[in-house]
C-alpha positions as CSV (number, residue, x, y, z in Angstrom):
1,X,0.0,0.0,0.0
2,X,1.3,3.5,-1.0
3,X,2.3,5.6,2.5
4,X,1.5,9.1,0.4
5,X,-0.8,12.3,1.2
6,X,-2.0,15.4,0.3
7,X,-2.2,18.0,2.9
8,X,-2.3,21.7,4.0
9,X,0.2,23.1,5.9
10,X,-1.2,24.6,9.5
11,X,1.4,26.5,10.4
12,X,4.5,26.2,12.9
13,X,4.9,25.2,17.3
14,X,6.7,23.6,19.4
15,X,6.0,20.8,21.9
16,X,7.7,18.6,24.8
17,X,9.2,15.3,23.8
18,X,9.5,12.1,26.2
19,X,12.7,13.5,27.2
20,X,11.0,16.8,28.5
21,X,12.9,18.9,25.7
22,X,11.1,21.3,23.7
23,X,10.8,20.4,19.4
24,X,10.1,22.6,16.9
25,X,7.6,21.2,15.4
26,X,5.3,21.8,12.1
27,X,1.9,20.8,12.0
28,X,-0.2,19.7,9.3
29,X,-3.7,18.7,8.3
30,X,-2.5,15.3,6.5
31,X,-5.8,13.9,4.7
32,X,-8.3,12.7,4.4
33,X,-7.7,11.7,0.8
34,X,-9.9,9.8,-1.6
35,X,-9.4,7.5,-4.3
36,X,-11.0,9.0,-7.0
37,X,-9.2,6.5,-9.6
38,X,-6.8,4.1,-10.3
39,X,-4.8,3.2,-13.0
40,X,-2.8,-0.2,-14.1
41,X,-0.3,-1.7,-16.5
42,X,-2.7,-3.1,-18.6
43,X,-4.4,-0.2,-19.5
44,X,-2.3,2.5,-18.4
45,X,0.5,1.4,-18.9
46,X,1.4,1.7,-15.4
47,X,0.4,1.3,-11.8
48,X,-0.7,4.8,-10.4
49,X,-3.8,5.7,-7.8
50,X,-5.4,9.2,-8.2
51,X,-6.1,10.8,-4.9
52,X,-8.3,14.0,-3.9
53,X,-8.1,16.1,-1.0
54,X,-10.2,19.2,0.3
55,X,-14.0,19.8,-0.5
56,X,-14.8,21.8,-3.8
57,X,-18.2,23.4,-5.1
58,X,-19.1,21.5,-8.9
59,X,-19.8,24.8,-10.4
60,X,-15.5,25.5,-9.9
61,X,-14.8,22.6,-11.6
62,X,-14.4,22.1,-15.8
63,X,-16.7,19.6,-16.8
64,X,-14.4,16.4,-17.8
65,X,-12.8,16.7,-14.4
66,X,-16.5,17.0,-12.8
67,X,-17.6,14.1,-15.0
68,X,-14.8,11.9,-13.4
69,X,-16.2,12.5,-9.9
70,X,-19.8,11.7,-11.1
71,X,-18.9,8.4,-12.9
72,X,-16.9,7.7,-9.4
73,X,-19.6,8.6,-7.5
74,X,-17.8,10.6,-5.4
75,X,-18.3,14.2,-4.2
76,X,-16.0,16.6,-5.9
77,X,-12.5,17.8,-4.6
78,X,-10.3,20.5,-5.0
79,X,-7.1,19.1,-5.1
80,X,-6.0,15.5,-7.0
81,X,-2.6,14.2,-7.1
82,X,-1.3,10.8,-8.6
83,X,1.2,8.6,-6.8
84,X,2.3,5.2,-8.0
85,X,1.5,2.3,-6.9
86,X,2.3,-1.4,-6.8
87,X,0.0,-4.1,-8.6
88,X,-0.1,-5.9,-5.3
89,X,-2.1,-2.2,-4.4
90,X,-5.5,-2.9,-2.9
91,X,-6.9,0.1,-3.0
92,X,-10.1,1.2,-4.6
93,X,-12.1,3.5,-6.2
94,X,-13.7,5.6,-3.0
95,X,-11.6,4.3,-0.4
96,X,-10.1,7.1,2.1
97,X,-6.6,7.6,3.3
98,X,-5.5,9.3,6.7
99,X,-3.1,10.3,8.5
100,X,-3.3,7.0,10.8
101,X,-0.8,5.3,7.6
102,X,2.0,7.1,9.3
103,X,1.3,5.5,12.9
104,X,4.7,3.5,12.4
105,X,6.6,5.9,10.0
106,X,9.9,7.6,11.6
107,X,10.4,10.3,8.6
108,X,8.9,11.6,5.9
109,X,9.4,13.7,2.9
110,X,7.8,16.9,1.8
111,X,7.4,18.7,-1.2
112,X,5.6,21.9,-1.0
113,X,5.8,25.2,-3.1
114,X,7.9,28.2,-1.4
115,X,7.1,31.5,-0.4
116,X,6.8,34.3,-3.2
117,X,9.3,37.0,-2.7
118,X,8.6,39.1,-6.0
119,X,11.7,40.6,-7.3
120,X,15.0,40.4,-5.4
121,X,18.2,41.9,-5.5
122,X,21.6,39.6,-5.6
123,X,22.1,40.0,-1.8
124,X,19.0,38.8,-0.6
125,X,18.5,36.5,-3.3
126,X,21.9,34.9,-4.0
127,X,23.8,36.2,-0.6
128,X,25.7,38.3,-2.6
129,X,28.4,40.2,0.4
130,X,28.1,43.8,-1.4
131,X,30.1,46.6,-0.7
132,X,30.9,49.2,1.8
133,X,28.3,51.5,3.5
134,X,30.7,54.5,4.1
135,X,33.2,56.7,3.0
136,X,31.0,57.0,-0.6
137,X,32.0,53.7,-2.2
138,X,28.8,54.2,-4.0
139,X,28.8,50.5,-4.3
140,X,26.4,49.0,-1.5
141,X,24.2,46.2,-2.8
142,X,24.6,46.3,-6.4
143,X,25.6,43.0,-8.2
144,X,29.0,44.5,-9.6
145,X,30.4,43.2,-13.1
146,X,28.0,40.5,-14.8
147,X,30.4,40.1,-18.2
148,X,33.6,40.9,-20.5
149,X,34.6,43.9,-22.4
150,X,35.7,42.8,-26.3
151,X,35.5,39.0,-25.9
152,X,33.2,37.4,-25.3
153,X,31.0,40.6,-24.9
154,X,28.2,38.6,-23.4
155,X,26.4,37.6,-20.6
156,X,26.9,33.6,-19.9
157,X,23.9,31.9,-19.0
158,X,23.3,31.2,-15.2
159,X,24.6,34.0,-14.1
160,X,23.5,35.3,-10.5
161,X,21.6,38.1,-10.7
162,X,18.4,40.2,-9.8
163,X,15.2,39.0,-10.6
164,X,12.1,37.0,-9.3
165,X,12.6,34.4,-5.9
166,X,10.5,31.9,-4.7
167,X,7.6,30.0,-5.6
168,X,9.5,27.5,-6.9
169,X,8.8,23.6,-6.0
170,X,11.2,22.0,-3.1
171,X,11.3,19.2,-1.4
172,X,12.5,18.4,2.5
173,X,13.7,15.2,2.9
174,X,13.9,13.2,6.4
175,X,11.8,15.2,8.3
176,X,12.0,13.6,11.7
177,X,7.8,12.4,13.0
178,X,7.3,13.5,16.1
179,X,3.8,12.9,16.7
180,X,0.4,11.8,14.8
181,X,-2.6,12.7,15.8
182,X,-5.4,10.5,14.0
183,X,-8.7,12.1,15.6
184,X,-7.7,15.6,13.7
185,X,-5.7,14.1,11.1
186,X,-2.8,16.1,12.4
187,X,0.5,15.1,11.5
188,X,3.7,16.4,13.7
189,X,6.8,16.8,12.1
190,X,10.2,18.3,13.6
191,X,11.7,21.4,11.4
192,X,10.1,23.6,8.5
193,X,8.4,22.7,6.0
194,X,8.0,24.6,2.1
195,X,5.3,26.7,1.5
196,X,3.1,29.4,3.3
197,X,0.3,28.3,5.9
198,X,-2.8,26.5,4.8
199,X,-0.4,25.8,1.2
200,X,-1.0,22.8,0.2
201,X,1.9,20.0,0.4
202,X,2.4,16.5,-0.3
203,X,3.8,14.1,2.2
204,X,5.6,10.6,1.5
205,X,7.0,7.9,3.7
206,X,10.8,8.1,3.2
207,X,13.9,5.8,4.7
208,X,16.8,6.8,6.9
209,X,18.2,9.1,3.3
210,X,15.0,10.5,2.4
211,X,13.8,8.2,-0.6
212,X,10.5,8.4,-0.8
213,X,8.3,5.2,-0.3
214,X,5.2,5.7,-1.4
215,X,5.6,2.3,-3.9
């Protein structure tokens, strides 16, 4: 069985441990998924199940994606994300998944989109040094020379300067479980995790390096 969610992101704490030491901790709302639809080798091509997460109103939805909930029989979600499967998998069309999967996982993984910074300069987006404050070096936070005079009088791809930060997709890997609540669906994980609060994330079982089991 895949060991996979789709969840929202609550926001940050801390709690006490056994030891009586205090963890930071983040905490989110892992599941309750459904399986809106499952795919196989034969057919497919390959072994995948189709989850959806959160509540949505039909008249948000375009009308294939709406016609795949009806012919499931299953009231539309906002959110749907494949993960792959085994064929052993014996999961089914309009089963649930919750947070209880993780009762005897030690780490996960987490991918999650970051926080939008609009347009940076190359110190706080590259952790560029800059220059002097005083004495008018005129050169504070600029991003200083970018290329060559006569050859090869260009600008070489990749090279670190201004523009737009964030909102790009990352994933943490070995976040430590700390605690799993499966009355709230709550899922408590030591560190930070990508993404503003209530962002939606994606959480996967992972091993001691952070491979992600969800197979």
């Amino acid at each position: 069985m895949i060991k996979a969610l789709i969840g929202k992101k609550i926001g940050m704490t801390q709690i006490f441990n056994q030891e009586g030491m205090i963890v930071p901790v983040t905490v989110i709302k892992a599941g309750p998924c459904t399986v809106v639809r499952k795919k196989i080798k034969q057919t497919d091509g390959y072994n995948a199940v189709q989850v959806g997460f959160g509540e949505a109103k039909s008249f948000r939805l375009k009308k294939p994606v709406l016609g795949q909930f009806t012919k499931s029989g299953i009231s539309p979600l906002k959110i749907l994300k494949e993960f792959r499967s085994s064929e052993s998998d014996d999961l089914k069309v309009g089963d649930t998944m919750d947070v209880s999967m993780f009762n005897d996982v030690k780490s996960v993984s987490i991918s999650g989109v970051t926080k939008g910074k609009g347009f940076q300069g190359v110190v706080k987006r590259w952790g560029f040094a800059g220059g002097k404050d005083t004495h008018g070096s005129r050169f504070h936070r600029a991003p200083g020379s970018i290329g060559q005079s006569s050859f090869p009088s260009k600008v070489f791809k990749g090279m670190k300067m201004a523009g737009h930060m964030g909102t790009d997709k990352c994933t943490v890997l070995n976040l430590k479980v700390v605690k799993v609540d499966s009355d709230e669906n709550l899922l408590y994980v030591k560190g930070a995790v990508p993404g503003a609060n209530n962002g939606i994330i994606y959480v996967y079982a992972a091993d001691k390096s952070g491979r992600k089991l969800n197979k």
